[in-house]
N, C-alpha and C positions, 0 to 999 in steps of 0.2 A: 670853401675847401677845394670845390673842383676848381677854380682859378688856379687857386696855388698848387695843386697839382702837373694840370697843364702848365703853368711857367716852369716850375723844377724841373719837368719831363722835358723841356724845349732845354734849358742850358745845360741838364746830362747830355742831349744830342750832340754838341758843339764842341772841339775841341777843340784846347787854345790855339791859338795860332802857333805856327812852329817857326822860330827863327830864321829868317830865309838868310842861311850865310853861303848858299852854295854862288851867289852871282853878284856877291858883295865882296870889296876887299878889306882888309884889315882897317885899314882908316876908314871905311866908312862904317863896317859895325862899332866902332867906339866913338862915333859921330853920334850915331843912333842909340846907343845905351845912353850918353851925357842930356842927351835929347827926353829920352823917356823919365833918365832921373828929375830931370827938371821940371818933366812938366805933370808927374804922379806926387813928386813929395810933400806938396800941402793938403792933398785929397788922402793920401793913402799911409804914409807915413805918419803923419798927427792926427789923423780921423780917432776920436775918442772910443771908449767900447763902446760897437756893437750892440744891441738887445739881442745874444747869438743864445744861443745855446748853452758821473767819476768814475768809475775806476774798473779795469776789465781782466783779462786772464792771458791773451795772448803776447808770449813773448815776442821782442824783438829778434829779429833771424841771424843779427849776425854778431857773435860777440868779440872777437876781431874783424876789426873792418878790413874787409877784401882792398886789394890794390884795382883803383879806379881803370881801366882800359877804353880809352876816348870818354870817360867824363864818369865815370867809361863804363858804360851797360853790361858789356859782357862778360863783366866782373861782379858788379854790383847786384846783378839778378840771380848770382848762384844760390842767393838765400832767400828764404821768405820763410814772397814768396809769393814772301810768302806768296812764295809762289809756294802751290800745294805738289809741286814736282817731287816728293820726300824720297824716292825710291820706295812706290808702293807695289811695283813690279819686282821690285828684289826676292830669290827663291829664299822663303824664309830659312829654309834648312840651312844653306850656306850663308848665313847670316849668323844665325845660332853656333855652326860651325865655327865659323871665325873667330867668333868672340871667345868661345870658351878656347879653341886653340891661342889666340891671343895671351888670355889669363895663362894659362900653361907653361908657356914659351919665354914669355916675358923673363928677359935678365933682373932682379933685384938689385946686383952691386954689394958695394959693402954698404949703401946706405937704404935702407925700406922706403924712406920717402919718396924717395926719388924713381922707384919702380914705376915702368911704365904700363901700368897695367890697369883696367877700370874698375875692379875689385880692390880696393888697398889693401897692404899690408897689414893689416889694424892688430894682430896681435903678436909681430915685431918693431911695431914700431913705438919708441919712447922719445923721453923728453931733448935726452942728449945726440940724437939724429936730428936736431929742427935746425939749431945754429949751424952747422956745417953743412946739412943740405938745403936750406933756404938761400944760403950764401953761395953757393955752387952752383944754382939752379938762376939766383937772379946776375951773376956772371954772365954767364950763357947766354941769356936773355936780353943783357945789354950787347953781347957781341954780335947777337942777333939782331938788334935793329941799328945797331952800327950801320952792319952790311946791307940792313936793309934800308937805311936810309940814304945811304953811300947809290942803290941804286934802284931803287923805287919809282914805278911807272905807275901813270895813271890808271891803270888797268884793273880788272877785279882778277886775274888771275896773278897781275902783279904787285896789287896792291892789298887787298882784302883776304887772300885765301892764306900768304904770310901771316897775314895779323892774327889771322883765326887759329894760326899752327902755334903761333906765340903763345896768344892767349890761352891759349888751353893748356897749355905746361903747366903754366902759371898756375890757373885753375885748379887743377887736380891738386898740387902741390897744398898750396898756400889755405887752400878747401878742404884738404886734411887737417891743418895745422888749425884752423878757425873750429872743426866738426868736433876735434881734440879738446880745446878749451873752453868750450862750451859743455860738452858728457864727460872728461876726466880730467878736469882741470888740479894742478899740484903747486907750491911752490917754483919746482922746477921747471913746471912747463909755461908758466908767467915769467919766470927769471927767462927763457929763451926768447920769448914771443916779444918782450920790450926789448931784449937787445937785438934782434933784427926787424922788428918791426920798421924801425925809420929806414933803413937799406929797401924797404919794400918797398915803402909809398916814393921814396926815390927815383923806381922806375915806374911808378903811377905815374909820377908831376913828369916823367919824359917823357910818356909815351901823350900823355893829354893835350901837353907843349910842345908837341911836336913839329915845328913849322914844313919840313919836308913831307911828313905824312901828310899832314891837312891841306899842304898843295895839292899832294898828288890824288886827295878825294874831292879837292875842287876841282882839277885835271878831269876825273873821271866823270864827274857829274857835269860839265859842262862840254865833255868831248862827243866823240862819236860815236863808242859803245855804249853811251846811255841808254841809245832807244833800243838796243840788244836786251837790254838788262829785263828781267822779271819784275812783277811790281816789288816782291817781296826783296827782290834783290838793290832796289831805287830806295826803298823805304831804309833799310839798314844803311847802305852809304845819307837819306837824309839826315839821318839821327845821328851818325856817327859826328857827321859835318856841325849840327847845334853842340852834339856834347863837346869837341873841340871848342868851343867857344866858350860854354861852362867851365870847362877845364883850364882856363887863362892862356890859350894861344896867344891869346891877342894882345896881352899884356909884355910890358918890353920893360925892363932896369930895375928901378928899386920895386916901379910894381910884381914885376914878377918875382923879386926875391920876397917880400912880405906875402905873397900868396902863397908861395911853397913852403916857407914859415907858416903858415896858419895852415894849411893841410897837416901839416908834420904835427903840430901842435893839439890839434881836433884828434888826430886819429889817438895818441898818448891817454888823450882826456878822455876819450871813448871808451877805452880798455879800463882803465885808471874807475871808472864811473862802474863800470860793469863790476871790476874784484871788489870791489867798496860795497856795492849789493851782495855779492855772493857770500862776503866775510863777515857783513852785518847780520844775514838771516841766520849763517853757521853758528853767529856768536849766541844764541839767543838759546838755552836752555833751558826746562822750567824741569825739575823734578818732585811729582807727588808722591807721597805714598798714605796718604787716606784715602781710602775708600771716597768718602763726603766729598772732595776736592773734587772726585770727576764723575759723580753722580750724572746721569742725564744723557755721556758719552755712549755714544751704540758699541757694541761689541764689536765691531769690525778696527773701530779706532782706537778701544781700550788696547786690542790684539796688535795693532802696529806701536801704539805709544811700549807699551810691555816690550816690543821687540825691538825697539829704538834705546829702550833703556838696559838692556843687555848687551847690545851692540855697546853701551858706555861703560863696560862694566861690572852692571849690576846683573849678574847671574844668576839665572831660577827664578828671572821678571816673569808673570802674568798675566792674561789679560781679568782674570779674576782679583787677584790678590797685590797685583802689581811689581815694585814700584812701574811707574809711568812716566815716561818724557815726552813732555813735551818742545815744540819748537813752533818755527816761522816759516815752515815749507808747508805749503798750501794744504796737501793731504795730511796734516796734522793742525795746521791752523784752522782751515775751515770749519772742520767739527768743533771745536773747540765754540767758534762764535756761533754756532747753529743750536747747539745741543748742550751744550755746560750751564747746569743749573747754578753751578756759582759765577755770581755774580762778579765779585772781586775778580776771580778767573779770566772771565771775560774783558775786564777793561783794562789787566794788567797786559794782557795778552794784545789785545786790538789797541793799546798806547805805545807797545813796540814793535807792533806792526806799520803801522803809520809814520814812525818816527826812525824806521830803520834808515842806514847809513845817512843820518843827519848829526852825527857828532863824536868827538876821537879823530881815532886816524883816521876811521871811513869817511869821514864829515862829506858830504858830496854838494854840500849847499854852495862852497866858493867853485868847485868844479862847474856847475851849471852855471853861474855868473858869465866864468870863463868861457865856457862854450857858446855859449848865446853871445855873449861879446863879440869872438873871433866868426861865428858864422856873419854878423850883421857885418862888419868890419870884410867880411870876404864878400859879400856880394856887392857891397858900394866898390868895390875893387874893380867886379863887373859889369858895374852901373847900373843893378838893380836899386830901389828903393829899399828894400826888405829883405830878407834872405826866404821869407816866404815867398816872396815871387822870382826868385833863383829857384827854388824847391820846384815852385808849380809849372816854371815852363817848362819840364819835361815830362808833365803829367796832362791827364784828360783835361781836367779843370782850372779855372784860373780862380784869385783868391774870392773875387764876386761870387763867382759860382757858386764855389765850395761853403763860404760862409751864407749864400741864400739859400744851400739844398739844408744846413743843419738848422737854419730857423725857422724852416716849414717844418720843419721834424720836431724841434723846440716846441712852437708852438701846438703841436697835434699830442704829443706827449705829455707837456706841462699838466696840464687839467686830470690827466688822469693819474698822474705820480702824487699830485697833492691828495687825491682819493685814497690812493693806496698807504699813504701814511696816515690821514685820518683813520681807516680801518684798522692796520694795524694798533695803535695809539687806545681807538675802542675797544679792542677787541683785546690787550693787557689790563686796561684797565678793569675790563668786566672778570679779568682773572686775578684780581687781588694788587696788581701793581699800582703803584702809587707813583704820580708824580710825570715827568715827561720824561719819555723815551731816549736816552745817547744813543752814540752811535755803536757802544758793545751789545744794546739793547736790539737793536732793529733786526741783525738776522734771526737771535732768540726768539723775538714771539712773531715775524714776519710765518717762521717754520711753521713756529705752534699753531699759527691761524691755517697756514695753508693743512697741515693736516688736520683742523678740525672743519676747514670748507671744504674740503675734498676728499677727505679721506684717506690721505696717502703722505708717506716719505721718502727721501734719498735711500732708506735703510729697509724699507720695507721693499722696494725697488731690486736694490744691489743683488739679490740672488739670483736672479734673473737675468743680469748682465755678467755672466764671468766671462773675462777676455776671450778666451776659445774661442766660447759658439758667438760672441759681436766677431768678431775678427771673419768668420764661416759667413755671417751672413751679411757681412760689407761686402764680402769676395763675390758673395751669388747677386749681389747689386751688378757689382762691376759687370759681372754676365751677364742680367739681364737687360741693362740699359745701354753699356758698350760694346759688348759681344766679346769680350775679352776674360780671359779664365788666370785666376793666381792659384798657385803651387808655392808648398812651402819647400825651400831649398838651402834649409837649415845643413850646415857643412861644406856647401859650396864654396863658401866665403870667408875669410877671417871675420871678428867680431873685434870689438875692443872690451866687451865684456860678457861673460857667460848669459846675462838676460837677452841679450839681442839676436831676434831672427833674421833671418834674412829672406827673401821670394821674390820667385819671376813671377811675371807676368807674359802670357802667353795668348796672342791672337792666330786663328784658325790652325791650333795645334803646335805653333812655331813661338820660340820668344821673339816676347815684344821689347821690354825692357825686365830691370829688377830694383829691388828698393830694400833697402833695411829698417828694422822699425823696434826702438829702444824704450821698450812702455814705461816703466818706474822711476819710480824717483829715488835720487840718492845723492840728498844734502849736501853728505859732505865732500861731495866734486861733481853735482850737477847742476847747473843752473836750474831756476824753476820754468812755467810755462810749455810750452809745445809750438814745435816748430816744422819745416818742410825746410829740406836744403838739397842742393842739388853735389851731386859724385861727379858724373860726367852727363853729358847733353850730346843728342844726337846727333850728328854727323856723317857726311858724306863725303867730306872730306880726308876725315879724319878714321876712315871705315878698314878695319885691321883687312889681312893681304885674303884675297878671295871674298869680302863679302862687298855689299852698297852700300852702308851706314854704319856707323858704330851704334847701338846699343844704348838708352840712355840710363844713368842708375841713380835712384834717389835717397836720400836719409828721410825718415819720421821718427820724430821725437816727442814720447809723451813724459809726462809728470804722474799718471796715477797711482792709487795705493799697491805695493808689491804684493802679492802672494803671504799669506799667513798661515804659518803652518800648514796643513793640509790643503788649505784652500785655497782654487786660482784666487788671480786679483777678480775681485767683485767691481764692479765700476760703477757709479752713477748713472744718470742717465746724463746729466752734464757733461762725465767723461766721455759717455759714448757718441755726442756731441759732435766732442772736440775733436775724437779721433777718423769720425767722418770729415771733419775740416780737413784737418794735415792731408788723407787723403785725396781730397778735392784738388789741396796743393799736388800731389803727386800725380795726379791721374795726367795733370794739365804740362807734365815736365815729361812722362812716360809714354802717352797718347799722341803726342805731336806727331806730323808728317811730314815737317818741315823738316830738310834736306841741308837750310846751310844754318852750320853752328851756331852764326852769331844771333839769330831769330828760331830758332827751334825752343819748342817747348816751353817753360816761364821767361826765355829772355829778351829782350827788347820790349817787354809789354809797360807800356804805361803803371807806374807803380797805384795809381788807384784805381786798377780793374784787375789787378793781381790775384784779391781776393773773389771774384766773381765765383767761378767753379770751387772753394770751399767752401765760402755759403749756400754757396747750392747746395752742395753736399748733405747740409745739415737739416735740412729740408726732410729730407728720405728717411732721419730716425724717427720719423713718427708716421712715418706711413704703415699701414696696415698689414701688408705684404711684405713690406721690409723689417717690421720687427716682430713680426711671428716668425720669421725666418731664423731669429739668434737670441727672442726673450724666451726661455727654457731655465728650468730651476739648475740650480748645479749640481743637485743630490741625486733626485728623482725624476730631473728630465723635464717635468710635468710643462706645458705652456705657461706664459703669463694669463692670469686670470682675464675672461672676459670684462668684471667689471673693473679691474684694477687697471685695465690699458683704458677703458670708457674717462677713470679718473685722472687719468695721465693728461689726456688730452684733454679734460675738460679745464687742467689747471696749464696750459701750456704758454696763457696769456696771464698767469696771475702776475704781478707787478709789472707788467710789459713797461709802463710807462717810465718806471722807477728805474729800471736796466734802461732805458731810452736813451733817458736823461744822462746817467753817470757817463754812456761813451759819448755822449753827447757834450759832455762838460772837459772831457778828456781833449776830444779835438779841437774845440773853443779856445782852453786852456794853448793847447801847443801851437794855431794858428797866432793868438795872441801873443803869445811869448815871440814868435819869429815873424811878426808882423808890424808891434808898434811899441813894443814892449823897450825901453830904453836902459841896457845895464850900466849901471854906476850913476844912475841921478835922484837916489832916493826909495826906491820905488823896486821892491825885490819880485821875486818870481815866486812870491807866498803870498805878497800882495797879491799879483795877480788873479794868482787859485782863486782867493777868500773874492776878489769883484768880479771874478765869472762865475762864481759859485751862486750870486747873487742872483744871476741870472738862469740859473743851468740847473740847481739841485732847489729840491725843496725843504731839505734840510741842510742847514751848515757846516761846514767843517771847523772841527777843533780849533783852536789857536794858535795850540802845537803840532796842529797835523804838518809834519812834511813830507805826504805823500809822493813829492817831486822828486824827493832825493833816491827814490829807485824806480821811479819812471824811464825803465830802460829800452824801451820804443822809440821816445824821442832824442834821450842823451845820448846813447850807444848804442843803438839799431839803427834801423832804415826805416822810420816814420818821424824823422824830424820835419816839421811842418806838414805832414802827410798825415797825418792820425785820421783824419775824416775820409779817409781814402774807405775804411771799415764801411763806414754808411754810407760812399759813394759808390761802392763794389757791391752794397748790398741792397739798394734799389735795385741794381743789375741784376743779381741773383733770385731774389725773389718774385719781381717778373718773370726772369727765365723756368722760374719753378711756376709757376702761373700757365704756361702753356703746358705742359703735363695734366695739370689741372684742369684747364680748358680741353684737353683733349680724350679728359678721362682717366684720374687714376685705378680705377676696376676696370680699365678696356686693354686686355696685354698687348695685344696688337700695337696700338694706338702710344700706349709704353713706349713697348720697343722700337717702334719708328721715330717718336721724338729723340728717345735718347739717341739712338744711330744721329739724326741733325745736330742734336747738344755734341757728341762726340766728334763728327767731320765738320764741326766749326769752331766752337770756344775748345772740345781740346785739342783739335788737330794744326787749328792754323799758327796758334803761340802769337810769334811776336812781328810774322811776317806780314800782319797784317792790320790796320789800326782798330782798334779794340771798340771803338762806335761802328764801323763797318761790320765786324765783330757779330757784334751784337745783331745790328739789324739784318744778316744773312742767317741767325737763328731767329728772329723773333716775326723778323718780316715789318718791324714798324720800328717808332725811336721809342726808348725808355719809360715808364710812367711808375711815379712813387706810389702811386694806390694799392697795388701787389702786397707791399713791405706795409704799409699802415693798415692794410685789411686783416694780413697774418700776424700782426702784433695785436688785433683788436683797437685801432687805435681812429676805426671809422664807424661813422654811425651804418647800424647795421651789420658788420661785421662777424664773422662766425667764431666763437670760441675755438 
């Protein structure tokens, strides 16, 4: 085991090689891609499965896909989710200044979208502003690189600081219209988004194909003000330079016209793939009203099902007396498979969870054919083998890597997952059940064992978490480790609905940035999961009149249960989780120092180190000081019990292996699918599942499971071939929580100095700087997976 340690920890170190297009001309990078096709496709292409390595919670970030800018990053990174020059000398007051005189000032027009302002519009603006002002805004924007192409110099004040003026119209814009459809998606606001969508990615495929731009960054990078340039400023023109090449520059006649054809067609199928999920989970209503049917349900879920089935018309619903609705959005389904003693319940429920948008009109089974077709079909375009090794040359890892880091994790996980279903398995059976275990079976008595090993539930938990006081004591996180203070500044800003707050963030007295944050869920026009997306990104360029920088502002978006009557929302501990995740994403968009647009904050960062700082995050809900800071009853105040947090943590590794494996089997699955996977020869992408399942789960999936058909990470987010980026991100993070550790978490001191290092490196530097350097300016040494396998329990010796 420490073998395969040290190897994992040596190829995290390494980061692929980066395309060198800056001192190559077009004919000889397509010399060199027919070269690499040729001499990888019997190794890599028909390499049989793997011995590699289901199913998780975090959605994909973007549910319209952004318009690509050079391949194009500075688009692509608004969702998730360096030179240190940032203007750290700026009088924060006239900074602050600015910004809110900015908001004030700002013209609207007759159209809200189009305001320029870093607060949007959000509660004028509707679905019938998007076609006119999409259309208005990407005009503009072609007439802007007209003229900018027309007279473009190699220069970064002539060439880059335009792009960066461009690109952030864009941005703000089109990052409304995506924030939109994703939290209030309608009819209407899908009838808009497909009829300008292809007008968008139109000026994607120009700006990507840009031959006059992509001279004038090989101009730059090859001239004189190079060695002027900052590293942070060398690194964005390199990436720019690869993602130009991603982006079909290079391509000339019918190739370029079939590659602009398959963008335009991908992005359709992405949206297309996305409302297919949202309309399959809507479609899904169960109504009870005996009592017997939801025996077993905790009062927190009978109290939302009751308040769901009033929302449907059933008037004077109950959580005692009911009726009750059920559905397929997570905080109504989960309970469901945890806690419903009927049986029937459960596998009616967990058969159309699994089978959602697999038939009808949602059908999503031929759209994923299609999409996996046209991505394979796109990267032989650019003489990739795979459209996985298109994906991975703009990430840390290459396919080796990635598929060697998840079968040392396979392997350390496997033995303990088959444990944990033998126990569960005994542990039904000693309670009267007959027979083997399905898959509506496994979370039922998985719960029931865990509260009879430990003593503890989700429900016995939940009063202890009501939003307020987690939200209070994430905030006194953020003080204590970053030195940075949140204020809530609810009215500040519009909302696009009455649940959403909004807060600054505030370093030594002054803002730093601000972020909104949309907790609940609501079916019927929210997508599920929880996300980090970015409003606007810091800049110094872009810095309103009187201040150094613009301000950066974020969205968080959760999924958990709404407020019941009287009562905040109660959260899990799951929940509360997740919502130090999203934060992690924020911190790392809001905390930057980074000065120029295109690399401040989440942008330019390799997408599988993205998550680095939200697993960390997640680290800290079980620290001792951090959740006596916000576990308080909701009634009476009182703390979380001594021995009830002692049980918390003692069960913090129960199935660790079993949660291992499923993300384990996730990224397996999608490396596989855009690796060797061959559509239309037989051979479907359910196939697939079932022969990596073989390998991956200890238990099988259904026959009829089509869990793929709303796997919306890989079809219509940003982890197509990236899914393992999760466990590549979270070696990282859990080392990086390792030094805290090592330094002492009962030593405040010791705290606070490491976080100030975690803070002036993973979130200050973003993307200006590459993310293994990254790292080892916080950690002081390379990577090592033992961190991540000792706090899973998944080493000998290991501390519960």
């Amino acid at each position: 085991m420490h073998f395969a340690v040290s190897r994992t920890a040596r190829l995290l170190s390494k980061r692929c090689a980066r395309i060198q297009v800056s001192s190559r001309t077009l004919s000889t990078l397509q010399s060199r891609r027919a070269s690499f096709t040729s001499q990888s496709s019997s190794d890599s292409v028909q390499q049989p499965l793997s011995s590699l390595s289901r199913r998780i919670t975090y959605s994909p970030f973007a549910t319209v896909p952004p318009v690509a800018f050079g391949a194009k990053r500075y688009f692509s990174y608004s969702r998730i989710t360096m030179s240190t020059a940032a203007a750290p000398g700026t009088p924060p007051a006239e900074t602050a200044q600015a910004e809110q005189q900015q908001q004030a000032e700002a013209p609207a027009g007759d159209n809200p979208l189009l305001a320029d302002v870093s607060f949007p519009l959000f509660d004028r603006i509707t679905p019938a502003h998007v076609v006119p002002g999409v259309r208005q805004l990407l005009a503009e924007l072609h007439a802007e690189v007209d003229s900018l192409e027309g007279r473009v110099e190699g220069s970064w004040g002539g060439l880059v600081e335009p792009l960066e003026r461009l690109g952030d119209r864009h941005q703000r814009v089109w990052g409304i219209v995506s924030h939109l459809k994703g939290v209030k998606d309608s009819p209407e606001l899908r009838a808009a988004v497909e009829e300008v969508q292809p007008e968008n990615v139109k000026l994607s495929l120009r700006l990507s194909q840009s031959r006059p731009l992509y001279q004038a960054f090989k101009a730059l990078r090859e001239g004189p003000e190079w060695t002027s340039l900052t590293p942070a400023q060398q690194r964005i023109v390199d990436n720019e330079l690869r993602d130009f090449v991603l982006g079909g520059v290079a391509l000339e006649g019918e190739a370029k016209e079939r590659f602009n054809a398959i963008q335009q067609e991908l992005t359709q199928l992405a949206t297309k793939f996305s409302n297919n999920v949202l309309d399959a989970t809507k479609a899904f209503k169960k109504l009870l009203t005996d009592p017997a049917d939801v025996a077993g349900l905790p009062a927190t879920s009978l109290g939302l099902a009751a308040q769901q089935a009033a929302r449907e018309g059933h008037a004077g619903a109950t959580a005692e007396a009911g009726p009750w609705l059920i559905t397929l959005d997570f905080p109504s389904y989960f309970p469901v498979m945890t806690h419903a003693k009927n049986r029937a319940l459960r596998e009616e429920v967990y058969r159309a969870y699994i089978t959602r948008a697999s038939s009808g009109e949602s059908d999503n089974a031929p759209l994923m054919e299609r999409i996996l077709a046209l991505r394979a079909e796109k990267a032989q375009l650019l003489g990739f083998p795979s459209f996985a090794h298109l994906s991975l040359a703009s990430k840390m890892a290459t396919l080796d890597k990635a598929e060697a880091l998840l079968e040392e994790l396979r392997a350390a996980a496997q033995p303990a997952a088959l444990q944990d279903k033998a126990e569960v398995q005994e542990y039904a059976n000693s309670q009267g059940f007959e027979g083997q275990l399905e898959w509506w079976d496994m979370s039922f008595w998985a719960e029931r064992l865990r509260e009879a090993k430990y003593n503890i539930s989700d429900e016995e938990l939940r009063p202890y978490f009501a939003l307020p006081n987690v939200l209070q004591g994430l905030f006194q996180l953020a003080q204590r480790l970053f030195g940075v203070e949140v204020q809530a500044a609810d009215g500040e800003a519009p909302v696009w609905h009455p649940d959403v707050r909004f807060f600054k963030v505030l370093r030594d007295g002054q803002p730093k940035a601000y972020f909104y944050l949309d907790p609940y869920s609501r079916p019927a026009e929210k997508r599920g999961g929880a996300w980090m997306a970015e409003v606007v990104g810091q800049s110094r360029l872009l810095a309103p009149p009187g201040a150094a920088v613009r301000l950066p502002v974020a969205h968080m978006v959760c999924n958990q249960m709404e407020p019941v009557g009287s009562k905040p929302s109660l959260m899990t501990f799951s929940e509360v989780e997740t919502l130090f995740h999203e934060f992690g994403h924020a911190l790392q968009h809001m905390l930057t120092e980074v000065g120029y647009g295109m690399a401040s904050g989440i942008r330019n960062i390799e997408w599988d180190a993205v998550e680095l700082p939200s697993q960390f995050m997640e680290n800290w809900a079980y620290d001792r000081a951090t959740l006596y800071s916000f576990a308080k009853h909701y009634e009476t105040g009182a703390p979380l019990p001594e021995e009830l947090y002692q049980r918390l943590k003692a069960a913090k590794n129960y199935r660790s292996g079993t949660q291992m494996l499923r993300q384990l089997h996730f990224s397996c699955v999608d490396l596989e699918l855009h690796a060797r996977f061959k559509p239309g020869q037989g051979r479907s992408p359910f196939d697939v599942d079932r022969e990596v399942a073989a390998r991956t789960l200890v238990m099988q999936p259904l026959p009829e499971d089509r869990f793929l058909c709303s796997f919306m990470h890989i079809f219509s987010g940003g982890y197509s071939a990236g899914y393992y980026s999760y466990k590549w991100a979270e070696v990282l993070s859990a080392d990086a929580f390792n030094a805290f550790e090592e330094a002492g978490l009962e030593d405040e001191e010791a705290v606070r100095a490491t976080g100030a290092r975690f803070r002036d490196t993973v979130l200050a530097l973003g993307g200006s700087v590459a993310p293994a350097e990254v790292f080892r300016a916080f950690r002081g040494r390379e990577p090592s997976t033992r961190p991540l396998l000792l706090h899973n329990g998944l080493l000998a010796g290991a501390a519960a």
